[in-house]
C-alpha positions as CSV (number, residue, x, y, z in Angstrom):
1,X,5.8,-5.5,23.9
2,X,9.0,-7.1,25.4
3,X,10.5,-7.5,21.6
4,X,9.1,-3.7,21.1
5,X,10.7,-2.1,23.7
6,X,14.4,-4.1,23.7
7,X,14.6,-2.6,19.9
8,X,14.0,1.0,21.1
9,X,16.6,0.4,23.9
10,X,18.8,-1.1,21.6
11,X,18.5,1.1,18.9
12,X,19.0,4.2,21.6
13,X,21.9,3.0,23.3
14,X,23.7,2.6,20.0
15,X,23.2,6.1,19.2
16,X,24.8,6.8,22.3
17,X,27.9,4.8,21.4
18,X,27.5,6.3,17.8
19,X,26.9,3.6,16.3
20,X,25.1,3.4,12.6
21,X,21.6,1.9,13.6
22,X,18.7,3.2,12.9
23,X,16.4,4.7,15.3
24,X,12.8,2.8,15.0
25,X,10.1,3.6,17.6
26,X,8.2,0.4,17.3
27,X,5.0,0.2,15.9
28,X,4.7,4.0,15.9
29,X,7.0,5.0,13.1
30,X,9.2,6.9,14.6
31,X,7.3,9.8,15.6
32,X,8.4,10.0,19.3
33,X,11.1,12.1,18.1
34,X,14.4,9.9,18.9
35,X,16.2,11.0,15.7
36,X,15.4,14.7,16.0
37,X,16.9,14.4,19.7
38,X,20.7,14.2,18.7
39,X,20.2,16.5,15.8
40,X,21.0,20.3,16.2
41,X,17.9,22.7,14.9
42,X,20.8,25.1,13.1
43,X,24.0,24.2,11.4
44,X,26.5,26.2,9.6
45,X,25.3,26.2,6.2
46,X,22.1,28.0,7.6
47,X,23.8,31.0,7.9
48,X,23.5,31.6,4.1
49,X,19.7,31.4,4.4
50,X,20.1,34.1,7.5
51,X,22.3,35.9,5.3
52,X,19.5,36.0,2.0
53,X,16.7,36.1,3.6
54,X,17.4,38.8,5.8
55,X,20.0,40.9,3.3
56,X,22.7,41.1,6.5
57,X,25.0,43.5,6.2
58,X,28.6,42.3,5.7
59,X,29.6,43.3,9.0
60,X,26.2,41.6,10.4
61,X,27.5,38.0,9.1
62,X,30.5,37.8,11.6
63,X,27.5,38.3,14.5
64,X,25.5,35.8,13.5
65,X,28.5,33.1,13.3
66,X,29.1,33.5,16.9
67,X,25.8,33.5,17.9
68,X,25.9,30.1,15.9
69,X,29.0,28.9,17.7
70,X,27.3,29.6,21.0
71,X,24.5,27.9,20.1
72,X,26.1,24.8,18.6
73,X,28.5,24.7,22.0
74,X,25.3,24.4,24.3
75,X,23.6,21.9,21.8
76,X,27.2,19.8,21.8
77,X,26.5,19.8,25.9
78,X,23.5,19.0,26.5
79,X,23.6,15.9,23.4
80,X,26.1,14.7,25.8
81,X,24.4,15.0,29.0
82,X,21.8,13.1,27.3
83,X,24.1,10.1,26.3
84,X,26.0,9.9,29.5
85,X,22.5,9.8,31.3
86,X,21.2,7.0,28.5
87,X,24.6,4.6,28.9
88,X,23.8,5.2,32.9
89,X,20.6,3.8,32.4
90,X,21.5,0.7,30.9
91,X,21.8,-0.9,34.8
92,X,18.2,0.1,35.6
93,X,16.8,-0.9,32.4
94,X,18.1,-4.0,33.3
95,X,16.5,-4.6,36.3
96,X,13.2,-2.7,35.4
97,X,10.1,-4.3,34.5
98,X,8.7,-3.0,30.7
99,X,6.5,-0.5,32.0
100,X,9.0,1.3,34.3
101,X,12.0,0.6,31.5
102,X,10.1,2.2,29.0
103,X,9.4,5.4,31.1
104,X,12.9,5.9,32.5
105,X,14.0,5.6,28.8
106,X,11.2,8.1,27.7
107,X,11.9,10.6,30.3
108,X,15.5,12.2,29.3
109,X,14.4,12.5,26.0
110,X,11.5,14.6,27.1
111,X,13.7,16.6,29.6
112,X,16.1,17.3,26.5
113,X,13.6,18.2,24.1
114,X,12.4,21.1,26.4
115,X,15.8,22.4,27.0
116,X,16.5,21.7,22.8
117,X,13.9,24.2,22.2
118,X,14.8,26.4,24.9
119,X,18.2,27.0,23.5
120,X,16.8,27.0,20.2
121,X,14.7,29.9,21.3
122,X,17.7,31.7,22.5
123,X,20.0,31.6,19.6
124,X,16.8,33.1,17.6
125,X,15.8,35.4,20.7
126,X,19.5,37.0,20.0
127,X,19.8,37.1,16.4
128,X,17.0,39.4,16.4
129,X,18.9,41.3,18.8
130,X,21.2,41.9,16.1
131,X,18.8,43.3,13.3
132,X,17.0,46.7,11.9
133,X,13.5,47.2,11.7
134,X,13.9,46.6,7.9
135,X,15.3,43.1,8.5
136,X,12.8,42.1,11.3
137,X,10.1,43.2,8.6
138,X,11.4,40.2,6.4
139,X,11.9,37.4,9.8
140,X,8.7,35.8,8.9
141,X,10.0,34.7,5.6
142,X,13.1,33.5,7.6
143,X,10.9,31.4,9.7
144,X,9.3,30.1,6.7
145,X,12.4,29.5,4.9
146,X,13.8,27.8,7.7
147,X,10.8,25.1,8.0
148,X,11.0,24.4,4.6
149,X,14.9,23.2,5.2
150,X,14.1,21.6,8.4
151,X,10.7,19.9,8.1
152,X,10.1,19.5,4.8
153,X,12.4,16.6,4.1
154,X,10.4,14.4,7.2
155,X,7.9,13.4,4.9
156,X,6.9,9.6,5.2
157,X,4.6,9.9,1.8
158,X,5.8,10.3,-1.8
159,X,4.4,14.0,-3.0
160,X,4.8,15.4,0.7
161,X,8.3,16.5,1.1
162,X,8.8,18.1,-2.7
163,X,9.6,21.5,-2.9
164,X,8.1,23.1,-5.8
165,X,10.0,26.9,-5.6
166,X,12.9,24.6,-5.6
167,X,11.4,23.4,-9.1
168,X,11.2,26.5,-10.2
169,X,14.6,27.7,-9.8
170,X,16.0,24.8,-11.2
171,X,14.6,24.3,-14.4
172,X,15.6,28.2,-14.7
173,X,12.2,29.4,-15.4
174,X,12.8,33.1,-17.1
175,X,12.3,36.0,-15.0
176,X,9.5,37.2,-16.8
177,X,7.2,34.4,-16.6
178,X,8.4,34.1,-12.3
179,X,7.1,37.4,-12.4
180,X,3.3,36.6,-13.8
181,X,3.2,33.7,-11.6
182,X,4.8,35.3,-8.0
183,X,1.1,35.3,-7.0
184,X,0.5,31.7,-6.9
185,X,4.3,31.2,-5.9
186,X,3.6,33.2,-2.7
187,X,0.1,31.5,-2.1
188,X,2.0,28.5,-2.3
189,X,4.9,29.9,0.0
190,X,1.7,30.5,2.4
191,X,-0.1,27.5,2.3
192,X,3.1,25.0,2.4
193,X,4.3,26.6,5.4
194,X,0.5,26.4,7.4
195,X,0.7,22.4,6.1
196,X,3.8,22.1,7.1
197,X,2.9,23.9,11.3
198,X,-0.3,21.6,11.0
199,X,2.1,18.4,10.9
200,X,4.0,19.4,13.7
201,X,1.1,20.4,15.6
202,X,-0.4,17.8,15.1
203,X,2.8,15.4,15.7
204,X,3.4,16.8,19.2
205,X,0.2,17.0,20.0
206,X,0.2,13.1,19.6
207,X,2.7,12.6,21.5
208,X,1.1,12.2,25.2
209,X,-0.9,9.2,23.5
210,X,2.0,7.5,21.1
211,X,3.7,7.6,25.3
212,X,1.3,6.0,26.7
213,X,1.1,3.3,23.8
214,X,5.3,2.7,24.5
215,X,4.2,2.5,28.1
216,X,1.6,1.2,29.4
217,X,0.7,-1.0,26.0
218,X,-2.5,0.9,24.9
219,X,-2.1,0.2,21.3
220,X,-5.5,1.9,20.5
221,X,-4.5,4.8,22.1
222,X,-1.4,4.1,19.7
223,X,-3.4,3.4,16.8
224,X,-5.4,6.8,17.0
225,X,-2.6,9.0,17.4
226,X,-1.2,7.3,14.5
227,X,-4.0,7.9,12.1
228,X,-4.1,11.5,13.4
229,X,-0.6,12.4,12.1
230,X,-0.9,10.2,8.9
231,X,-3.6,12.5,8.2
232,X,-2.2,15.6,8.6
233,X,0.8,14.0,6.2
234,X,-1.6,13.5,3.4
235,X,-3.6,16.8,3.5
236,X,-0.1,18.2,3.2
237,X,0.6,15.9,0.1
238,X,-3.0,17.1,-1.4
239,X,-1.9,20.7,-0.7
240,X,1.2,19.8,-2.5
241,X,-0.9,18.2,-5.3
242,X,-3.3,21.1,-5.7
243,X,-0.3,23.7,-6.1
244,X,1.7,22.1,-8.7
245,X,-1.6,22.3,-10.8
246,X,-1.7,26.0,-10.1
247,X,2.2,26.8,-10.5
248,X,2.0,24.9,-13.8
249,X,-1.0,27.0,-14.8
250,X,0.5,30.5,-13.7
251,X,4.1,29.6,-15.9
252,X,1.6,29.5,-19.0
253,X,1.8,26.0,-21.6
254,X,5.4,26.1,-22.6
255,X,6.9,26.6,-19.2
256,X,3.9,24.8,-17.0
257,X,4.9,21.8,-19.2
258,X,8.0,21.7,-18.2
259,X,7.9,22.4,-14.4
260,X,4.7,19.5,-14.3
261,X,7.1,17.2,-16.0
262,X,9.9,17.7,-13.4
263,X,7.8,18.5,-10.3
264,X,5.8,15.0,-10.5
265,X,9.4,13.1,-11.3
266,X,10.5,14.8,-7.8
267,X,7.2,14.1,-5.6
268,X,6.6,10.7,-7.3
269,X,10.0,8.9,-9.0
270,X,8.5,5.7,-8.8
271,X,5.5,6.3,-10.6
272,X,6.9,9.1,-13.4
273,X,10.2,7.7,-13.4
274,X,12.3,8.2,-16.6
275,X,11.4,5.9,-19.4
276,X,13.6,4.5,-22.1
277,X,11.6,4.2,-25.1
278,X,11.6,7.9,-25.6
279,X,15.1,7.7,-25.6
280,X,15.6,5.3,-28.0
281,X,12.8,6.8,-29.9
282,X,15.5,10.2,-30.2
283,X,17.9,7.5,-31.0
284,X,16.0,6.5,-34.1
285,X,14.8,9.9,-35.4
286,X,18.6,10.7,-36.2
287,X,18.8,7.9,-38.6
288,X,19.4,9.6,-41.8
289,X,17.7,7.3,-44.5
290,X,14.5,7.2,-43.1
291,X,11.3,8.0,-45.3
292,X,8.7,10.2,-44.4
293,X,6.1,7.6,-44.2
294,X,8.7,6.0,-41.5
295,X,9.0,9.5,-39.4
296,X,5.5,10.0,-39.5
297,X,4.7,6.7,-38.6
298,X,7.3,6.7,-35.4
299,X,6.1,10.2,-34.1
300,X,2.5,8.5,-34.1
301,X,3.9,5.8,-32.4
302,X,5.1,7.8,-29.4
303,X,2.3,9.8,-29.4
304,X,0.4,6.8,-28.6
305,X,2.7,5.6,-26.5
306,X,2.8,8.8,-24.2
307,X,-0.9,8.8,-23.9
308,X,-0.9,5.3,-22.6
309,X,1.7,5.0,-20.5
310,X,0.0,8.4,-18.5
311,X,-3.4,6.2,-18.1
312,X,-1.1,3.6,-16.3
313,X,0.9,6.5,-14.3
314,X,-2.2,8.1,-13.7
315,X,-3.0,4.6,-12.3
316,X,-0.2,3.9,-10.1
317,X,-0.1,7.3,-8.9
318,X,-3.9,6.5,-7.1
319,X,-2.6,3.4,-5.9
320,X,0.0,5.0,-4.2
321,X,-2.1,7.5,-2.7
322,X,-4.1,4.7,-1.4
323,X,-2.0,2.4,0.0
324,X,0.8,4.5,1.2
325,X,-1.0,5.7,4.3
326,X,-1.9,2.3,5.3
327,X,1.7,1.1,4.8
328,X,2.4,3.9,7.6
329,X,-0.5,2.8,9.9
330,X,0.2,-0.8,9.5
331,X,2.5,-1.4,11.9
332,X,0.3,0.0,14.2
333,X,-3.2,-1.9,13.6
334,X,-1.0,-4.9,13.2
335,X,-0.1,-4.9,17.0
336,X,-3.4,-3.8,17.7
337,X,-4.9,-7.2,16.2
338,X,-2.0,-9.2,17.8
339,X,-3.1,-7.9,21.3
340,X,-7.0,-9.1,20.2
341,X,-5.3,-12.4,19.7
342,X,-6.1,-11.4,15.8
343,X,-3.5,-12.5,12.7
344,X,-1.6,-9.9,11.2
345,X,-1.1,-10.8,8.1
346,X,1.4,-8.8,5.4
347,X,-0.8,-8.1,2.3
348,X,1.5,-8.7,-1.2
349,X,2.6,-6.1,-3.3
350,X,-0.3,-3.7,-4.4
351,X,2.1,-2.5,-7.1
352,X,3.1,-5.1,-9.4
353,X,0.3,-5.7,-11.7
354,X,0.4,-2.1,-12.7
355,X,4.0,-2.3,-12.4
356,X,4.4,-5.5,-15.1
357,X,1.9,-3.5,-17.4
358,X,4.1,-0.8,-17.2
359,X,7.1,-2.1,-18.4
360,X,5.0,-4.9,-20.7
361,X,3.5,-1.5,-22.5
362,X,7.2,-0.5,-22.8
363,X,8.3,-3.8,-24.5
364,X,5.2,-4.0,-26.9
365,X,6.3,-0.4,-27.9
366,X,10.1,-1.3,-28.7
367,X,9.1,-4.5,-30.5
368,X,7.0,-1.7,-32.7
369,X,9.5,0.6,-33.4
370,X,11.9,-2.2,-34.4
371,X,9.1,-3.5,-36.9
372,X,8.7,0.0,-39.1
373,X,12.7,-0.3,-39.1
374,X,15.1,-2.2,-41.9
375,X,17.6,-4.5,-40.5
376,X,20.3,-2.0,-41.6
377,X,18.6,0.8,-39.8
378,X,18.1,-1.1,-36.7
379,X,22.1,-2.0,-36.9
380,X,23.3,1.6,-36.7
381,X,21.9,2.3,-33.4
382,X,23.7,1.6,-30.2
383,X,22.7,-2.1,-28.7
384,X,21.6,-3.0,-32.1
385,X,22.2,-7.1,-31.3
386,X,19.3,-6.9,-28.6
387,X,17.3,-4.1,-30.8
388,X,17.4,-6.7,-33.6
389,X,16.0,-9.7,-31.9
390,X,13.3,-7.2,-31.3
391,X,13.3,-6.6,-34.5
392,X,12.7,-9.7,-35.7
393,X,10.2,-11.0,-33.6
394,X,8.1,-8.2,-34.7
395,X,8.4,-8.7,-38.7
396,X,7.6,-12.6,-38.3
397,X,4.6,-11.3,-37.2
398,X,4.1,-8.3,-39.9
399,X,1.8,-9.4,-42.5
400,X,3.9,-10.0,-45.9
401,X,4.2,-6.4,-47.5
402,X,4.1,-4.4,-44.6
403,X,7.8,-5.5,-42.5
404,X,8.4,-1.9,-42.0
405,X,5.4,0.1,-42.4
406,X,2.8,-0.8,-40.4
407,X,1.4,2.5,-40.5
408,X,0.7,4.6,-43.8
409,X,1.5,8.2,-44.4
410,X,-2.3,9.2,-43.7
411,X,-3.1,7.5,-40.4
412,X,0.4,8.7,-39.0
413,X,-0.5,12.2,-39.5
414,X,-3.0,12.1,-36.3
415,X,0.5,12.3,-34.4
416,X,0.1,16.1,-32.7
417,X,3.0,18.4,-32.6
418,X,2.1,19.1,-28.9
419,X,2.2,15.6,-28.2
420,X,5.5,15.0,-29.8
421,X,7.2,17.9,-28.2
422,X,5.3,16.3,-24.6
423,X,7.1,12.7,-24.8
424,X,10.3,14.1,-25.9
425,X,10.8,15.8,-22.4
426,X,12.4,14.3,-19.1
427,X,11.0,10.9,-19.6
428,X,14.2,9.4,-21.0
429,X,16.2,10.2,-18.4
430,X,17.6,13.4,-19.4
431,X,17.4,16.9,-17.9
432,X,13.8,18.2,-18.5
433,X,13.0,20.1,-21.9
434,X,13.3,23.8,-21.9
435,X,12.6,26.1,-25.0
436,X,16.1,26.7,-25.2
437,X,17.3,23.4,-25.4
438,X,14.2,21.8,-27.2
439,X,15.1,21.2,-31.4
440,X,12.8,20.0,-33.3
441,X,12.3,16.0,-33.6
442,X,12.7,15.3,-37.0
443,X,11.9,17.3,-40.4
444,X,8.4,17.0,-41.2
């Protein structure tokens, strides 16, 4: 506990000189709130949001801005008064035993928190002031919008913070097809913005035991309120789950493709991160004395390829929706077994045997493509050195009279044109595949 609560003080006190540490809160993850204490609830670039949302009038804008000002000159106060009465502290933290430390460093915080909100409130209270009964119609949506930019990024789980309107607009989805799927865009508006007041709710309403965890050393008390809020994070990431299955559905094949392919990259880059092969596998369909037999071949070679390597996404992406939760809890259960007199141990990596069959699936792949290749082929492509070891290795192990066509013209032809046009899409590292931009892979 001693070790626990000198890195709060530590970490706190260095905010206060503005130093760049990071604020930790122990074994609680950060959920007491110290970062969200010195930062303001509106900045300037919000006033474009204000300015969409609620269509202001040009003469409206000016308003808001020095309602901003206002606001931002009471925040800049009262972050101050909340420094100077932190640096004071540092005497009687001193001399203070843990338990007392601990609440004479909690209670400012608490005090400024109140008064955050309260001028918060205000700056709201007083825009309103400022609007017709048109623009108070469309406030909600403000409120909405607003969470979106200020919570939604305070996600501890991969999938929980994405924003899939943000998708949406920027993989410039037509008009027309926004328009079939508003429904399930607004459902979606809907139900992000209850998860997204469930976390919170549920956050602060932790709060009174994650306290008395800091300060009196009741780790289970700790340990409970932890699993409360890691809970409401992963019903928010299911929500966010469930939804990009509808969007993708309401945007129809073509488009639903498209946003699924740049939607999971966003909520999950470690698991549908960008793969090479299909690059290269572009690379190769633009060599100009290939056969037939060798196209067909290669298109059923990434066809195969895409399938497996989803199994082993598909994979990782259940492994990180089991053990990213108890990454976030483990701090805490780990200080709860210490105070049983119990080992904590670290567990190893649950990723890397899915990880090395990942990129092992990758390499078998290459070494493949380089074997339905000629040595002359292979040398026209860029990094052709490395691309010809490859190469090599792989005829060696061709049987005599096949070194470049290990598939025939026949078998190749269970390659699927919707599978083709699938792994040719945002897996190679490239902007996401739209109609527009989407020519065909290779003359067939």
């Amino acid at each position: 506990m001693k070790q626990i609560f000198r890195s709060i003080a530590l970490c706190v006190l260095s905010l206060c000189a503005l130093a760049p540490l990071p604020i930790a809160s122990a074994q609680f993850g950060g959920e007491l709130g110290f970062r969200e204490a010195f930062r303001p609830d509106f900045l300037n670039r919000d006033i474009e949001l204000f300015a969409t949302v609620l269509e202001l009038e040009e003469w409206q804008k000016p308003i808001i801005e020095i309602l901003l000002d206002d606001y931002q000159s009471e925040y800049r106060i009262g972050e101050a008064s909340l420094r100077n009465r932190l640096v004071d502290l540092s005497s009687q933290l001193q001399a203070a035993n843990q338990q007392n430390a601990m609440q004479l460093l909690l209670a400012p915080f608490q005090q400024w928190q109140i008064e955050k909100a309260r001028i918060g409130e205000v700056f709201m209270r007083n825009v309103k002031l400022q609007l017709s009964d048109d623009q108070i119609s469309r406030w909600p949506g403000l409120e909405r919008a607003l969470r979106r930019e200020k919570e939604l990024s305070s996600g501890k789980l991969s999938g929980e913070s994405v924003d899939l309107i943000l998708v949406t607009k920027d993989i410039d989805v037509p008009r027309d097809v926004l328009k079939v799927a508003q429904p399930v865009m607004v459902e979606y508006e809907m139900a992000l913005d209850a998860s997204l007041v469930a976390r919170a709710s549920k956050i602060n309403a932790m709060q009174d035991q994650l306290r008395d965890a800091q300060i009196n050393g009741n780790i289970g008390a700790g340990v409970v309120g932890m699993e409360s809020i890691v809970q409401s994070r992963i019903e928010l990431r299911e929500m966010q789950d469930r939804s990009a299955l509808l969007i993708a559905e309401a945007l129809g094949t073509t488009w639903g493709s498209v946003f699924t392919e740049s939607a999971r990259q966003r909520a999950y880059p470690t698991v549908f991160r960008p793969n090479p092969f299909f690059t290269l596998v572009d690379q190769v369909l633009t060599i100009a004395t290939l056969s037939d037999d060798q196209k067909l071949a290669i298109l059923s070679l990434r066809s195969r390829f895409d399938v497996d390597l989803e199994q082993v996404e598909q994979e990782l992406l259940r492994k990180h929706h089991a053990e990213e939760p108890k990454r976030e809890l483990s701090p805490a259960r780990n200080a709860a077994a210490r105070s049983r007199g119990e080992d904590a141990s670290k567990p190893g990596d649950p990723y890397v045997e899915i990880i090395v069959r990942r990129e092992s699936l990758g390499d078998k792949a290459r070494t493949e493509l380089m074997g339905l290749l000629t040595p002359e082929q292979i040398e026209s492509l860029p990094n052709a050195s490395k691309l010809l070891d490859s190469g090599e290795s792989s005829r060696r192990d061709a049987p005599a009279g096949k070194m470049n066509n290990r598939f025939s013209a026949s078998d190749a032809r269970g390659a699927t044109t919707d599978s083709a046009k699938k792994s040719g899409g945002s897996r190679d590292g490239r902007a996401p595949q739209t109609p527009q931009n989407n020519p065909p892979i290779a003359d067939e």
